[in-house]
N, C-alpha and C positions, 0 to 999 in steps of 0.2 A: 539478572544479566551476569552477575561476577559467578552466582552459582552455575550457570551454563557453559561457563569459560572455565571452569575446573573439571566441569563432568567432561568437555570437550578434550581437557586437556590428559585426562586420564585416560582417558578412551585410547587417545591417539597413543598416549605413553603404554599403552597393554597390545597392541598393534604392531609397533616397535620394537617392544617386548617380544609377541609372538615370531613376528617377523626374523627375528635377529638371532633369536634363538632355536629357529627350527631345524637348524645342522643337526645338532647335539641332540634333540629332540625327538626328531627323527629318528637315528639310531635307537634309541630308547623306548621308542613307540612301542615295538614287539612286545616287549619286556613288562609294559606297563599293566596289565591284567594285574599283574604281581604285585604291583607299586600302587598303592594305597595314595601315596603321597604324590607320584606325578600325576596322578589323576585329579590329585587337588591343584595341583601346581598349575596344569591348564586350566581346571575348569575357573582357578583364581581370576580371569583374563576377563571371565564373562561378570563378575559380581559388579561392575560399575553401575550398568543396567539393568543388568537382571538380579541383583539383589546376591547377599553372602548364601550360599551352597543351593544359588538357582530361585531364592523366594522373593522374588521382588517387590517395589514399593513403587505407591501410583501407579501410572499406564502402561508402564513397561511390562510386556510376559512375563510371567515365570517360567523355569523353565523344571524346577523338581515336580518329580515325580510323575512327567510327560512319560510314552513309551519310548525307549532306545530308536527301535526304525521310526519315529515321528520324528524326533531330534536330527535325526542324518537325513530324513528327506527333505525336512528342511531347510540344512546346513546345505546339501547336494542342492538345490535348488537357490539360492542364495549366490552358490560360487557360480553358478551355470548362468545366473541374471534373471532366471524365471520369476523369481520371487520377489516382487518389490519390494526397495528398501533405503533408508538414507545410508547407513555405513556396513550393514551386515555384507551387503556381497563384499565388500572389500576386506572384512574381516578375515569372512570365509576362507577367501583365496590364500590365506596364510596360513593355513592349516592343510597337512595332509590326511586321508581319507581315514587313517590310523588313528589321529590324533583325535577326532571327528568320533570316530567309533570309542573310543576313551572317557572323551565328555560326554556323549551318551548316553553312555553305559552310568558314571559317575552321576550327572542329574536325574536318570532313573529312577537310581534308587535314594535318593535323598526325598525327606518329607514334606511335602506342602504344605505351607502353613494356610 
């Protein structure tokens, strides 16, 4: 129980996170091909459930080493509601399609363990 009230609570705080910061982020999104580090900087947002650079632990997916267009149909799919889900479409929708394409690309190419 207490450990579901911290996953819950990190979640929400990476949500928040995303949400709060998508001004600046935004702007940035172009750029980020380049940026090694913003692409960690998002893809940080996912590691609650899906595990440090996409390898997740227990039931939850991973998400390394998926293909880039798998990840964004996805994601695209998630925001749209098609895709059943407890919190992913809400995630989704905090992210723009840039940002989306960014963590893609970044769990790509990370290794599955």
């Amino acid at each position: 129980m207490k450990r579901s009230i911290v996953s819950a609570a990190l979640a929400a705080a990476g949500f928040i996170l995303a949400a709060w910061s998508s001004g600046p982020v935004q702007a940035q999104a172009a750029s980020t091909a380049a940026s090694p580090n913003q692409a960690a900087y998002l893809a940080a947002n996912c590691a609650n459930c899906h595990g440090t650079v996409g390898n997740a632990v227990g039931g939850m997916p991973g998400l390394a080493g998926l293909k880039r267009d798998y990840i964004i149909a996805q994601m695209k799919a998630f925001k749209e509601g098609t895709r059943p889900a407890t919190i992913m479409h809400q995630l989704a929708k905090g992210y723009t399609d840039e940002q989306i394409a960014v963590m893609a690309d970044y769990f790509s190419r990370q290794k599955a363990n």
